[in-house]
PQR file with spaces between the fields and no chain letter, atoms N, CA, C, O and H, PARSE charges and radii, in Angstrom:
ATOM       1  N    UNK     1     -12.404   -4.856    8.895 -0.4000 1.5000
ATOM       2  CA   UNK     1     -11.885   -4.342    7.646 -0.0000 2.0000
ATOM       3  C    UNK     1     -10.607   -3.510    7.833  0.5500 1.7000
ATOM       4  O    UNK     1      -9.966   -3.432    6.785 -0.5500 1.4000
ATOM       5  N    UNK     2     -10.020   -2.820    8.954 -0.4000 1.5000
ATOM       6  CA   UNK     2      -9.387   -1.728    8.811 -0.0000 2.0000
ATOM       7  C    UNK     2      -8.183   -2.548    9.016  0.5500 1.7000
ATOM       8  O    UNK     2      -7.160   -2.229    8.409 -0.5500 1.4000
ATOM       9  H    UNK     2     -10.541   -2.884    9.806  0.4000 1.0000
ATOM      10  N    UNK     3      -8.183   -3.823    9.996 -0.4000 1.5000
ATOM      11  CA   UNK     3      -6.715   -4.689   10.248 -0.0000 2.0000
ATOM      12  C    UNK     3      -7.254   -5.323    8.928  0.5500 1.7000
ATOM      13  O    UNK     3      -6.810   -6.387    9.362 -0.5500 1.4000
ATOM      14  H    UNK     3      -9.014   -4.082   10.489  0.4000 1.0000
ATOM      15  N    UNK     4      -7.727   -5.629    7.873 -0.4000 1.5000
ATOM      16  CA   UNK     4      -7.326   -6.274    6.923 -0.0000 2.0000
ATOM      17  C    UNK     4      -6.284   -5.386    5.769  0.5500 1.7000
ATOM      18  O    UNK     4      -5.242   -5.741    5.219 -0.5500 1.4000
ATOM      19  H    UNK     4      -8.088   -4.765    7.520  0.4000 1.0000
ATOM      20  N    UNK     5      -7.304   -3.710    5.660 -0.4000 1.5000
ATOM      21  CA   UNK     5      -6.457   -2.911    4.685 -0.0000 2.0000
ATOM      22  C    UNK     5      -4.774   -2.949    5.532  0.5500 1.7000
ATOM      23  O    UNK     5      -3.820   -3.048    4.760 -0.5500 1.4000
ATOM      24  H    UNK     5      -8.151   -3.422    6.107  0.4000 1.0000
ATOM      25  N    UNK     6      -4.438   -2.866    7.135 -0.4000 1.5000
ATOM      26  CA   UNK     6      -3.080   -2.810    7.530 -0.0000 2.0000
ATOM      27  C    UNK     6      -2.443   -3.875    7.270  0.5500 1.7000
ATOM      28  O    UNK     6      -1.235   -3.705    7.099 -0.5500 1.4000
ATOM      29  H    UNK     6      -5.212   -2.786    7.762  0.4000 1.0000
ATOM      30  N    UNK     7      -2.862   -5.025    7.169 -0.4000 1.5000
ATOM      31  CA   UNK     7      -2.231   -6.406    7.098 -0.0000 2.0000
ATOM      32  C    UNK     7      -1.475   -5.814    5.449  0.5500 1.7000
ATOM      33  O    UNK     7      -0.339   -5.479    5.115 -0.5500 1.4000
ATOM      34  H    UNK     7      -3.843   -5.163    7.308  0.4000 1.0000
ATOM      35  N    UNK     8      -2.423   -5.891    4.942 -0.4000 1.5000
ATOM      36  CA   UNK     8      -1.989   -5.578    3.293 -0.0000 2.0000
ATOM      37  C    UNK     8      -0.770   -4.181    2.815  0.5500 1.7000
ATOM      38  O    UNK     8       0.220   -4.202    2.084 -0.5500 1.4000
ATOM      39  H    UNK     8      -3.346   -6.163    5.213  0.4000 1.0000
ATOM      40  N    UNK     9      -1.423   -3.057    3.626 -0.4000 1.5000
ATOM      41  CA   UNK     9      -0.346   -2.127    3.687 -0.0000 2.0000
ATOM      42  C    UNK     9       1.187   -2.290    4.614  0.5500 1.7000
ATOM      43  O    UNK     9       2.138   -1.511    4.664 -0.5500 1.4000
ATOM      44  H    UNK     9      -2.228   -3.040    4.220  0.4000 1.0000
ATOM      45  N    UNK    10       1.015   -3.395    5.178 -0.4000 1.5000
ATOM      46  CA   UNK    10       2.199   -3.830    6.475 -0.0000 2.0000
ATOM      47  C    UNK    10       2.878   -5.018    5.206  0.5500 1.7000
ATOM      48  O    UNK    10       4.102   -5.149    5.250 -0.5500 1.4000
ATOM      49  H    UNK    10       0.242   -4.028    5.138  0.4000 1.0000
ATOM      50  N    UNK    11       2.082   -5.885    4.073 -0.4000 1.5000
ATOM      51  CA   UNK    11       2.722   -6.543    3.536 -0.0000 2.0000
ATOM      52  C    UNK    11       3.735   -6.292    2.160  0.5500 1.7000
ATOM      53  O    UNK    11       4.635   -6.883    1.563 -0.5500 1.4000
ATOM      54  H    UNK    11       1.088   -5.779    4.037  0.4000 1.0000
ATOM      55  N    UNK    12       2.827   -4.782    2.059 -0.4000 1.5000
ATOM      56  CA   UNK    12       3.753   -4.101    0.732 -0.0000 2.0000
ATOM      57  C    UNK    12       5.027   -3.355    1.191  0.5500 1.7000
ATOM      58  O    UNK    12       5.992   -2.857    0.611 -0.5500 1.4000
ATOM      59  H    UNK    12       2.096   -4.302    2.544  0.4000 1.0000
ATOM      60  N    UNK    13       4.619   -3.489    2.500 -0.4000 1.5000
ATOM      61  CA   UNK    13       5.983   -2.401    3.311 -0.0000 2.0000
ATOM      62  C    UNK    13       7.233   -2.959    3.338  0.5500 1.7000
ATOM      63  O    UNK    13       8.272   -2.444    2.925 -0.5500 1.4000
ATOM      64  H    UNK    13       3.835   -3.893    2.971  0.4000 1.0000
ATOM      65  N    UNK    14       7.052   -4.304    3.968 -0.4000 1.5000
ATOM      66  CA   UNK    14       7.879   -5.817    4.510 -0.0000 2.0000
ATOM      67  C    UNK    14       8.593   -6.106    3.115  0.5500 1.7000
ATOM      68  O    UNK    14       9.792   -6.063    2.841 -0.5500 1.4000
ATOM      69  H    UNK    14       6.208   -4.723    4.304  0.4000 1.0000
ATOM      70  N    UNK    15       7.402   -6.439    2.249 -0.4000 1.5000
ATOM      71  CA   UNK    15       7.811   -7.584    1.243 -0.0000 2.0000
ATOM      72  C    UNK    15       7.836   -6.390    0.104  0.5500 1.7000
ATOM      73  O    UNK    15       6.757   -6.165   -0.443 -0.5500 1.4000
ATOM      74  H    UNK    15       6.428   -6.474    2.472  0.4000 1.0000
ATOM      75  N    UNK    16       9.135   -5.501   -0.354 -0.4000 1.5000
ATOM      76  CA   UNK    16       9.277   -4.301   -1.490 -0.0000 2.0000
ATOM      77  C    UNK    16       8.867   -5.458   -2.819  0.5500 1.7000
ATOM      78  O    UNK    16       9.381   -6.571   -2.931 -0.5500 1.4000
ATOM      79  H    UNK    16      10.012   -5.684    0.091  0.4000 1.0000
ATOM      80  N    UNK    17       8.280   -5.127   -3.345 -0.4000 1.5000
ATOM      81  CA   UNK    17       8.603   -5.871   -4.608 -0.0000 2.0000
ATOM      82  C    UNK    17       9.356   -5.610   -5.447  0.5500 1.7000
ATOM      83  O    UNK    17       9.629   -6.654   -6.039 -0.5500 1.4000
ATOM      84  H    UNK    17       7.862   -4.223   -3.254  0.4000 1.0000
ATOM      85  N    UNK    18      10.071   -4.460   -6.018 -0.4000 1.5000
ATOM      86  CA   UNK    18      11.072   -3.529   -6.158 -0.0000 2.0000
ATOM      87  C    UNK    18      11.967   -2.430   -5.649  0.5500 1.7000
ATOM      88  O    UNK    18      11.933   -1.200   -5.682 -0.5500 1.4000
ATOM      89  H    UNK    18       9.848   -3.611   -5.537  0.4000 1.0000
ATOM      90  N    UNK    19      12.689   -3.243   -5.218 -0.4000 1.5000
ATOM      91  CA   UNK    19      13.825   -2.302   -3.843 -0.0000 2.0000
ATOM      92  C    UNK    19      14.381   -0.483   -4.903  0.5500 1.7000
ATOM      93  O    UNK    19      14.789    0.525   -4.326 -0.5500 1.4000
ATOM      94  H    UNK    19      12.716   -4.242   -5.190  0.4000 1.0000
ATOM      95  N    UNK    20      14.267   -0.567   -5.878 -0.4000 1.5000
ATOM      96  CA   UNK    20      14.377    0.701   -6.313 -0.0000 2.0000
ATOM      97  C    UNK    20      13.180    1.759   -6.399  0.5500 1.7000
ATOM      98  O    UNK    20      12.212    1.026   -6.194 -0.5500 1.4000
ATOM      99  H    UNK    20      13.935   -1.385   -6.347  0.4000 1.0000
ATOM     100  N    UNK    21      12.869    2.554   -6.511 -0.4000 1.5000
ATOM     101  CA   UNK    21      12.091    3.424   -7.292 -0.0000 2.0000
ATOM     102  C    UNK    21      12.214    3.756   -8.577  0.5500 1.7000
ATOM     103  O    UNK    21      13.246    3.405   -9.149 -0.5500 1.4000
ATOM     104  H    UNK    21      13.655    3.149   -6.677  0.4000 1.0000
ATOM     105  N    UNK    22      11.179    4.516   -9.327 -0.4000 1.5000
ATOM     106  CA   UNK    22      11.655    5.177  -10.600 -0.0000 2.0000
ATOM     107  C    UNK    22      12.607    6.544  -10.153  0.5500 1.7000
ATOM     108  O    UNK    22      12.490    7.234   -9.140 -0.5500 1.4000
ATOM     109  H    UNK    22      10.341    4.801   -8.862  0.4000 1.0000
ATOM     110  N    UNK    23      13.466    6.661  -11.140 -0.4000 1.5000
ATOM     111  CA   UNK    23      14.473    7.645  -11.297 -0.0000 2.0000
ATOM     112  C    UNK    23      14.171    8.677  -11.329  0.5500 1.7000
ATOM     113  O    UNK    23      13.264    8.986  -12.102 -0.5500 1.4000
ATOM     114  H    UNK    23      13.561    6.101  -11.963  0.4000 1.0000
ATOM     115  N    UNK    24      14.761    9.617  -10.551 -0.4000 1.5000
ATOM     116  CA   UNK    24      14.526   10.639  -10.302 -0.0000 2.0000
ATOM     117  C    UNK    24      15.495   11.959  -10.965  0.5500 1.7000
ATOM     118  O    UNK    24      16.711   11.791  -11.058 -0.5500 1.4000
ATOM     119  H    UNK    24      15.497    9.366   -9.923  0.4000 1.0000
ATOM     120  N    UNK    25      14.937   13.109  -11.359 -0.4000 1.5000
ATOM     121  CA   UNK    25      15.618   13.764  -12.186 -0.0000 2.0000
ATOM     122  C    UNK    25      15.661   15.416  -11.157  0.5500 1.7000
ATOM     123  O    UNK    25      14.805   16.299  -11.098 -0.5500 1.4000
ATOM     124  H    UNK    25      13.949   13.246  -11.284  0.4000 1.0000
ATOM     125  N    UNK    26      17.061   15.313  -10.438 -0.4000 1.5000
ATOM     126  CA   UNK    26      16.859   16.888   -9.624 -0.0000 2.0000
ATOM     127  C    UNK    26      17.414   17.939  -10.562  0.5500 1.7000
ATOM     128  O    UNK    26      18.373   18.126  -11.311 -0.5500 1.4000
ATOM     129  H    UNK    26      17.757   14.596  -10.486  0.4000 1.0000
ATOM     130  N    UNK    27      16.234   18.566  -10.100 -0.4000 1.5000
ATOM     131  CA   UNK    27      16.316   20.216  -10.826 -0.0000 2.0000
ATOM     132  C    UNK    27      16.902   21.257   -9.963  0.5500 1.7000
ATOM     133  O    UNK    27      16.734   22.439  -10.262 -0.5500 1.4000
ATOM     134  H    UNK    27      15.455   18.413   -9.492  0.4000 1.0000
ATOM     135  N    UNK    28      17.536   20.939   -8.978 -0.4000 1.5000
ATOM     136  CA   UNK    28      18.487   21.796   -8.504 -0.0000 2.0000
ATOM     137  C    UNK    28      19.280   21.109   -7.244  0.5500 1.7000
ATOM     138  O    UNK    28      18.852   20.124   -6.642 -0.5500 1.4000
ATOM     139  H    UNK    28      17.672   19.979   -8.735  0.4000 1.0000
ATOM     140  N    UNK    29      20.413   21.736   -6.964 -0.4000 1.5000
ATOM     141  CA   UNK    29      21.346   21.114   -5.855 -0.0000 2.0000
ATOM     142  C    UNK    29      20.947   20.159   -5.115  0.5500 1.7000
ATOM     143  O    UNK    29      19.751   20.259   -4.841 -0.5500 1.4000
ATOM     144  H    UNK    29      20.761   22.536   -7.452  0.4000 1.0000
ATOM     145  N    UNK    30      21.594   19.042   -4.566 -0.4000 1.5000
ATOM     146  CA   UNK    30      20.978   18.788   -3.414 -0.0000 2.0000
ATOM     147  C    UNK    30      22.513   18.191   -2.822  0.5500 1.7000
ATOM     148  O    UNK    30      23.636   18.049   -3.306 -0.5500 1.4000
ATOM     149  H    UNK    30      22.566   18.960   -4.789  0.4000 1.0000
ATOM     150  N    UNK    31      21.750   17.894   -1.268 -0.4000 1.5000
ATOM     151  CA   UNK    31      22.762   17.291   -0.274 -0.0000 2.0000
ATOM     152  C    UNK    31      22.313   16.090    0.377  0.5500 1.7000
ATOM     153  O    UNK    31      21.110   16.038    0.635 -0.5500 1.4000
ATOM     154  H    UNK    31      20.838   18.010   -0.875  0.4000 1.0000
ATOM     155  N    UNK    32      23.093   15.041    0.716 -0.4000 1.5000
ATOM     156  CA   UNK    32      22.121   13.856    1.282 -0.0000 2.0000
ATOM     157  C    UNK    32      23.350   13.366    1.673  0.5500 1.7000
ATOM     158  O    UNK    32      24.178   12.927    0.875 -0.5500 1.4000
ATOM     159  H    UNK    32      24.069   15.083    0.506  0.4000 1.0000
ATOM     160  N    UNK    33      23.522   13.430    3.010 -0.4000 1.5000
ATOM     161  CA   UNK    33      24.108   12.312    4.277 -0.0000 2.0000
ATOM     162  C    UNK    33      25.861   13.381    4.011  0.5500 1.7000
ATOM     163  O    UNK    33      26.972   12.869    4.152 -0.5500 1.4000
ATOM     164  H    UNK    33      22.849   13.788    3.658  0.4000 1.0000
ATOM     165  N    UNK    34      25.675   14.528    3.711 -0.4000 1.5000
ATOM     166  CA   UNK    34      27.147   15.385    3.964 -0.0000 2.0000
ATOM     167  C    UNK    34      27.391   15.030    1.886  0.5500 1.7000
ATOM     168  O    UNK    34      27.900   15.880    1.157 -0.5500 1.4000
ATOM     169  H    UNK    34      24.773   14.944    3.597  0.4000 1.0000
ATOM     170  N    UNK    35      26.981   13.897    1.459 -0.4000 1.5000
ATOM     171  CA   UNK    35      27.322   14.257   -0.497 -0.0000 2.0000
ATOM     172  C    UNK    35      26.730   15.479   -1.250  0.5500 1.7000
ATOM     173  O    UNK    35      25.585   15.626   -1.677 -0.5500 1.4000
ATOM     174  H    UNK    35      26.567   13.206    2.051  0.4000 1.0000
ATOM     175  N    UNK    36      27.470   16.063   -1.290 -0.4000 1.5000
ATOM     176  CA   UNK    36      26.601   17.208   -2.613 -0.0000 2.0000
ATOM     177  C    UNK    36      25.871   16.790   -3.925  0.5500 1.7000
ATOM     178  O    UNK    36      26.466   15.857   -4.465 -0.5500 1.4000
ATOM     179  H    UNK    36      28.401   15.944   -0.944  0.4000 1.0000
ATOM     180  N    UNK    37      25.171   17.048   -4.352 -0.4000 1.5000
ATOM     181  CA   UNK    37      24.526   16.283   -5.303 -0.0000 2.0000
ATOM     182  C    UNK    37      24.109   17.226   -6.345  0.5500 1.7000
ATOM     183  O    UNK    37      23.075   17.785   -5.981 -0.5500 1.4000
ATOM     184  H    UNK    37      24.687   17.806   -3.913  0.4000 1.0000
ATOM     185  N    UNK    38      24.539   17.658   -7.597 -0.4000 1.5000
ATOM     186  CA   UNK    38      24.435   18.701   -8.598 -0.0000 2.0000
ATOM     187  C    UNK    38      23.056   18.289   -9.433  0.5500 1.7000
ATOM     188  O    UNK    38      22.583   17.228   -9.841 -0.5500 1.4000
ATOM     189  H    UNK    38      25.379   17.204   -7.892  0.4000 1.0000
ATOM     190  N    UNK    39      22.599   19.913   -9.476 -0.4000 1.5000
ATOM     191  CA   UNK    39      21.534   19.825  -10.722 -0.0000 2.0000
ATOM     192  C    UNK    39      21.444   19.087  -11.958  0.5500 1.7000
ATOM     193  O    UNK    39      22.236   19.463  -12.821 -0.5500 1.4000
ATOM     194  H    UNK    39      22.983   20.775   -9.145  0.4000 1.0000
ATOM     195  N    UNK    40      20.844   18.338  -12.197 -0.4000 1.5000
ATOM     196  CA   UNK    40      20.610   17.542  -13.310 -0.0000 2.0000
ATOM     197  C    UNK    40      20.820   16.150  -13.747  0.5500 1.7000
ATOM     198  O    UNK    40      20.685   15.533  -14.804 -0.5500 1.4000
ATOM     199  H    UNK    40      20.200   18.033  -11.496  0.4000 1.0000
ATOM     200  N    UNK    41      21.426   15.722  -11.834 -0.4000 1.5000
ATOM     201  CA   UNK    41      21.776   14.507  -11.704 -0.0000 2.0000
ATOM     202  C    UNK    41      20.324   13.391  -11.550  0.5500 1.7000
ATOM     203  O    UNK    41      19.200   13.800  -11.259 -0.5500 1.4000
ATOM     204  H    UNK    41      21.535   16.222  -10.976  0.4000 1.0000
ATOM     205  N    UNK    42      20.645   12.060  -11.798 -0.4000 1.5000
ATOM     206  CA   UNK    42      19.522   11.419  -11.756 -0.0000 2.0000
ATOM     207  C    UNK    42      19.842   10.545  -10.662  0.5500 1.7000
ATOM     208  O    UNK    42      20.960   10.070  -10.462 -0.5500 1.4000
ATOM     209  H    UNK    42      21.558   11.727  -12.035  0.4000 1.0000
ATOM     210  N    UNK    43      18.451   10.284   -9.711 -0.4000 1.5000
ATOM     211  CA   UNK    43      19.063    9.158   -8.534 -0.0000 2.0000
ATOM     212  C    UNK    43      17.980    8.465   -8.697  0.5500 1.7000
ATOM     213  O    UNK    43      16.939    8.687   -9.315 -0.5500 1.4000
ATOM     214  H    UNK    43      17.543   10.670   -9.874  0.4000 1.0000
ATOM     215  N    UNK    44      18.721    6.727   -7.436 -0.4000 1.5000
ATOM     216  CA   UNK    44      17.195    6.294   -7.991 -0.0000 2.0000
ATOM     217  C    UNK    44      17.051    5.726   -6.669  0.5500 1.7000
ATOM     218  O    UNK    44      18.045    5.129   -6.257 -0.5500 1.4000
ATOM     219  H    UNK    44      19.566    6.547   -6.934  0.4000 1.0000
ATOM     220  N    UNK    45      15.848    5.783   -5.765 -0.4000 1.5000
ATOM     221  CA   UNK    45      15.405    5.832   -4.565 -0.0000 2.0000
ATOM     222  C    UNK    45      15.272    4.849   -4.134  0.5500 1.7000
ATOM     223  O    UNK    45      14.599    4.103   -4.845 -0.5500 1.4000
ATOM     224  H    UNK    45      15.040    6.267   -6.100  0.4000 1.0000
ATOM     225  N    UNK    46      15.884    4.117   -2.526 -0.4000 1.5000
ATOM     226  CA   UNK    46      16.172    2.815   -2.503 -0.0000 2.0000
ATOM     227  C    UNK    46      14.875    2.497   -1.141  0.5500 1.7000
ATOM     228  O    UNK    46      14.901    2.502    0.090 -0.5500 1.4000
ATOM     229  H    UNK    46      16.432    4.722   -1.948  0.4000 1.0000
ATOM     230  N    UNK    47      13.473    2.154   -2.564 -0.4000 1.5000
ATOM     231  CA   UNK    47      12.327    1.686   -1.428 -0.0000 2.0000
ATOM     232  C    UNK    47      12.539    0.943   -0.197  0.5500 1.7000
ATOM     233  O    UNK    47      11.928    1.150    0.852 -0.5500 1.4000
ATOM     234  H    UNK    47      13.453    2.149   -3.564  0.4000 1.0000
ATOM     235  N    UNK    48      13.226    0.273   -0.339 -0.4000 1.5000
ATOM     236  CA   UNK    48      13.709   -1.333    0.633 -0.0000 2.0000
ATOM     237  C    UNK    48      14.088   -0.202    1.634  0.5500 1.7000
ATOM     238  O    UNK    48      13.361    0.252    2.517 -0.5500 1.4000
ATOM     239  H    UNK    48      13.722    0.104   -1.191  0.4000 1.0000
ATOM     240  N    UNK    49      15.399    0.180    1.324 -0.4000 1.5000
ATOM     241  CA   UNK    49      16.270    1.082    2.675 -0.0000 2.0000
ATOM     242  C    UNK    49      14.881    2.361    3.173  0.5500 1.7000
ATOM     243  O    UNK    49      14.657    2.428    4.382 -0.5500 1.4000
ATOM     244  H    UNK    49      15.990   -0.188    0.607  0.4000 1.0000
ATOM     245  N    UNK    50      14.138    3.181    2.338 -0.4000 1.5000
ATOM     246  CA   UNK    50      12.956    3.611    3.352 -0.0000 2.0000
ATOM     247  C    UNK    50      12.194    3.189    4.130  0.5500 1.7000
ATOM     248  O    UNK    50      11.893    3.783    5.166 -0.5500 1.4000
ATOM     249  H    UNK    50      14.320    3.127    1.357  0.4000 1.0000
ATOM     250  N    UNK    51      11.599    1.743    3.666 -0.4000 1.5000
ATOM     251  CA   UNK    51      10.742    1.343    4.446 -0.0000 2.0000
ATOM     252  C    UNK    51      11.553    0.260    5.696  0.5500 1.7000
ATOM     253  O    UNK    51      10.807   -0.381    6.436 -0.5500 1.4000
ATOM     254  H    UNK    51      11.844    1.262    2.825  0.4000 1.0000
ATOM     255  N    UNK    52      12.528    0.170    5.800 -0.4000 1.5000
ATOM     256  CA   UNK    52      13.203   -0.401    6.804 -0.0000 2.0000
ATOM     257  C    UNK    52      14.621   -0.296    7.238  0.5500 1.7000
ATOM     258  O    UNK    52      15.390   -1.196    7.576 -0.5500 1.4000
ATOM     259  H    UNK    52      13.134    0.691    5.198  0.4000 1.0000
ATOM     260  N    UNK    53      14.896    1.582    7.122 -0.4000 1.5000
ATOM     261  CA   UNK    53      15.822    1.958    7.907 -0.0000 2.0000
ATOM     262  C    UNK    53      15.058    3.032    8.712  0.5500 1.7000
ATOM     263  O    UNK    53      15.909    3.710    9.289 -0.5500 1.4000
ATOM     264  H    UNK    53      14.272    2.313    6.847  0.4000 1.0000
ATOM     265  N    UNK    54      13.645    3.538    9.036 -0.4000 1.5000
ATOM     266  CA   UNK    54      13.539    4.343   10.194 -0.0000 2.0000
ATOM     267  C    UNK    54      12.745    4.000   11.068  0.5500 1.7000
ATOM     268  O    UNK    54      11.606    3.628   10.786 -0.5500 1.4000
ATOM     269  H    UNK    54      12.954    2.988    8.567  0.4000 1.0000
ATOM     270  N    UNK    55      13.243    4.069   12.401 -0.4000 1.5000
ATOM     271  CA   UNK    55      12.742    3.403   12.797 -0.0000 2.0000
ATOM     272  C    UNK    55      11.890    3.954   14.045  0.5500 1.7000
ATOM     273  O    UNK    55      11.406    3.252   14.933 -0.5500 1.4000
ATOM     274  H    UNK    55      14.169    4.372   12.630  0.4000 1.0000
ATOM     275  N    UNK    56      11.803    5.394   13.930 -0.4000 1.5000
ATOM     276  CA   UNK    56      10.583    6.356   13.884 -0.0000 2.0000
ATOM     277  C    UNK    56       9.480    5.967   13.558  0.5500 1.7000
ATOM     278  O    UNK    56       8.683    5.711   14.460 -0.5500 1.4000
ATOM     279  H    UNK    56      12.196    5.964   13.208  0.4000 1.0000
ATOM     280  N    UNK    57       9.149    5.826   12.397 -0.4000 1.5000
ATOM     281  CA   UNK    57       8.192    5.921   11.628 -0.0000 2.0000
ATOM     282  C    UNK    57       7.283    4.399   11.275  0.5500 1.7000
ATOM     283  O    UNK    57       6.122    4.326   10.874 -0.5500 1.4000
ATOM     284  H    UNK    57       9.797    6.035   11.664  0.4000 1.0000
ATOM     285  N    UNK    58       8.583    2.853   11.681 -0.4000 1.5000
ATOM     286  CA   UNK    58       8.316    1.968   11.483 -0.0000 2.0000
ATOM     287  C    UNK    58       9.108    1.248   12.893  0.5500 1.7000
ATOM     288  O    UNK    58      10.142    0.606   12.712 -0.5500 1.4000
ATOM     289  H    UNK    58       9.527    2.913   12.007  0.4000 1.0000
ATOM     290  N    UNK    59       8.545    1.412   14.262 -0.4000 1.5000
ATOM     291  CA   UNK    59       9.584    0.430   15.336 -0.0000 2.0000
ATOM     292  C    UNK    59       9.555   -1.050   14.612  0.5500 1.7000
ATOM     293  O    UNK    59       8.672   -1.614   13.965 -0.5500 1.4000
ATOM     294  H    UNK    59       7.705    1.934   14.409  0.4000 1.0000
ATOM     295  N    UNK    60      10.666   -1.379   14.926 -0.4000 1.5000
ATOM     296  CA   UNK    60      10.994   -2.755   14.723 -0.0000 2.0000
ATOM     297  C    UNK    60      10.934   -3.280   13.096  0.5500 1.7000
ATOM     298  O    UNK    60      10.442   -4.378   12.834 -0.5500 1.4000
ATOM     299  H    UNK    60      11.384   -0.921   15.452  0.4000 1.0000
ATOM     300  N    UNK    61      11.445   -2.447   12.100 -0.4000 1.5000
ATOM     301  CA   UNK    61      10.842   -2.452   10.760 -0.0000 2.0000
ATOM     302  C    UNK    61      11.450   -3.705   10.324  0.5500 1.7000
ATOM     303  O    UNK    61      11.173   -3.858    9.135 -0.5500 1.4000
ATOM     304  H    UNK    61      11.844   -1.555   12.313  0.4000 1.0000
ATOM     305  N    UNK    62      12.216   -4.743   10.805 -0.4000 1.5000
ATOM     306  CA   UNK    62      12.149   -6.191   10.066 -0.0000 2.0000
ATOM     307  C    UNK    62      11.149   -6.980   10.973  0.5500 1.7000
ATOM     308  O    UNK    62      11.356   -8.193   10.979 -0.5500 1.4000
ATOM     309  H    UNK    62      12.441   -4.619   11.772  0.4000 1.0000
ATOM     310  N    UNK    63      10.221   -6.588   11.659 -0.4000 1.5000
ATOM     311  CA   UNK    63       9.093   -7.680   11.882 -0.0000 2.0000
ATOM     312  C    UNK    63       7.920   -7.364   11.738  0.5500 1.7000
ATOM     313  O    UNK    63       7.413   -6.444   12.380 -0.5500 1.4000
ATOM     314  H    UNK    63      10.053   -5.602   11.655  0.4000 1.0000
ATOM     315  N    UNK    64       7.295   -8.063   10.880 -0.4000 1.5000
ATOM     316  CA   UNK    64       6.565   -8.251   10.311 -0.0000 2.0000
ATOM     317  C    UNK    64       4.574   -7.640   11.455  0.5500 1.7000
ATOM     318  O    UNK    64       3.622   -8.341   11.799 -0.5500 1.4000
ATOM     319  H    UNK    64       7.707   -8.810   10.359  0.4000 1.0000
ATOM     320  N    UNK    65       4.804   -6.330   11.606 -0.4000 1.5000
ATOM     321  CA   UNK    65       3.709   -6.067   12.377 -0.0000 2.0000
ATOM     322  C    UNK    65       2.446   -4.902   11.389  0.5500 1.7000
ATOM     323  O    UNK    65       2.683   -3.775   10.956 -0.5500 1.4000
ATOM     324  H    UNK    65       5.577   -5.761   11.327  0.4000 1.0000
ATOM     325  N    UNK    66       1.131   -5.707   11.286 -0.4000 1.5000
ATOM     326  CA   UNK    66       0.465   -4.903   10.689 -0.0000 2.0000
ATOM     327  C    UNK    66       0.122   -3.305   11.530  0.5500 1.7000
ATOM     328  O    UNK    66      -0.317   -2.260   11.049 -0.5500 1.4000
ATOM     329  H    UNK    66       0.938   -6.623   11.638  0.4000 1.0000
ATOM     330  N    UNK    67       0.536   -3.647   12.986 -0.4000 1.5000
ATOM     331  CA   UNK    67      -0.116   -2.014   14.160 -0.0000 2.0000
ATOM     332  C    UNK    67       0.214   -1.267   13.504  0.5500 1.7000
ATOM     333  O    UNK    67      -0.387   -0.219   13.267 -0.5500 1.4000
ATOM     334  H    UNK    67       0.893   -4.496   13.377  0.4000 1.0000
ATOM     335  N    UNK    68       1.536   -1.713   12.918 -0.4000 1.5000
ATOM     336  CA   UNK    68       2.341   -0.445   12.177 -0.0000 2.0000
ATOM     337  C    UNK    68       1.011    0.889   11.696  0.5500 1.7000
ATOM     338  O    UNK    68       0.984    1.979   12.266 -0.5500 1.4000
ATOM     339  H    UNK    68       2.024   -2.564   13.110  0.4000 1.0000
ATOM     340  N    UNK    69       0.113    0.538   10.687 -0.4000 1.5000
ATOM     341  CA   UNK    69      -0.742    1.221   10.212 -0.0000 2.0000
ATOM     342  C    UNK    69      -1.958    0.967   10.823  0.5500 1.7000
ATOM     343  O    UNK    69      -2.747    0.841    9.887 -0.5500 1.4000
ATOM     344  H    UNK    69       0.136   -0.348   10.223  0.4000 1.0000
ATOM     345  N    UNK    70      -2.570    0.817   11.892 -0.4000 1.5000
ATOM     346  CA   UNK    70      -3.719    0.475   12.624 -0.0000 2.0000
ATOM     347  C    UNK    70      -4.017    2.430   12.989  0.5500 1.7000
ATOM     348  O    UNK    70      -5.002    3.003   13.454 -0.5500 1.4000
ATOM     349  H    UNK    70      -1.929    0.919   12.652  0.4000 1.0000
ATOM     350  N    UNK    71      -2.786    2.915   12.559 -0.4000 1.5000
ATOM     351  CA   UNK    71      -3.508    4.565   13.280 -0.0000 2.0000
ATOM     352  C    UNK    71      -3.798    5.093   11.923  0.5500 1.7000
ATOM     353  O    UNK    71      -4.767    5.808   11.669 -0.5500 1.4000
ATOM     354  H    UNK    71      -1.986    2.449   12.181  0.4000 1.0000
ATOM     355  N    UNK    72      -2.760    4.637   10.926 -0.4000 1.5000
ATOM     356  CA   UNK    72      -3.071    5.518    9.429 -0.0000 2.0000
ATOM     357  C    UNK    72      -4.493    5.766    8.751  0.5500 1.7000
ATOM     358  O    UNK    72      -4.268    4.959    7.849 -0.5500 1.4000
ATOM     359  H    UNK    72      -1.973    4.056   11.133  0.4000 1.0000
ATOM     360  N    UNK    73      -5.392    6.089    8.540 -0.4000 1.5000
ATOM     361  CA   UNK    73      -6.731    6.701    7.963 -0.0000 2.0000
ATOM     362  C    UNK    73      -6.757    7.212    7.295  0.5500 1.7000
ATOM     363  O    UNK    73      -7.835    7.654    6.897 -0.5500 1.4000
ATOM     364  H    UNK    73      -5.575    6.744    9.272  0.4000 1.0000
C-alpha cells in the first residue's frame, strides 16, 4: 500500500495538472530572486517550476521516480 499511495503522490508531482496555482494576495512586502514585490500585489504560483526546479527536495525531478515519497508518512 505505501508504494501505491507514492506512485500516486510521484504522479501528481510529474504530471501538474495546472502549472499555476490560485492567486495569491500579499499583505505585505516581499522579495523573490533580488525583485521587490509591494503590498497588495497579486502573484500566481508556478506549481510546475516547484515541483521540478529543486532538486533538494526532488533529485532528478524530470524522472519519473515514486522513492521520491517512500520516506514521506
Amino acid at each position: 500500500f505505501p508504494y501505491s499511495m507514492a506512485i500516486m503522490k510521484e504522479a501528481f508531482r510529474f504530471w501538474t495538472l495546472e502549472p499555476l496555482a490560485v492567486p495569491h494576495f500579499l499583505q505585505a512586502e516581499d522579495e523573490y530572486k533580488g525583485y521587490k514585490l509591494p503590498a497588495g500585489s497579486i502573484i500566481l504560483p508556478n506549481i510546475w517550476a516547484i515541483h521540478h526546479s529543486n532538486e533538494d527536495l526532488y533529485p532528478d525531478p524530470f524522472v519519473f521516480n515514486p522513492d521520491h515519497f517512500l520516506d514521506d508518512r
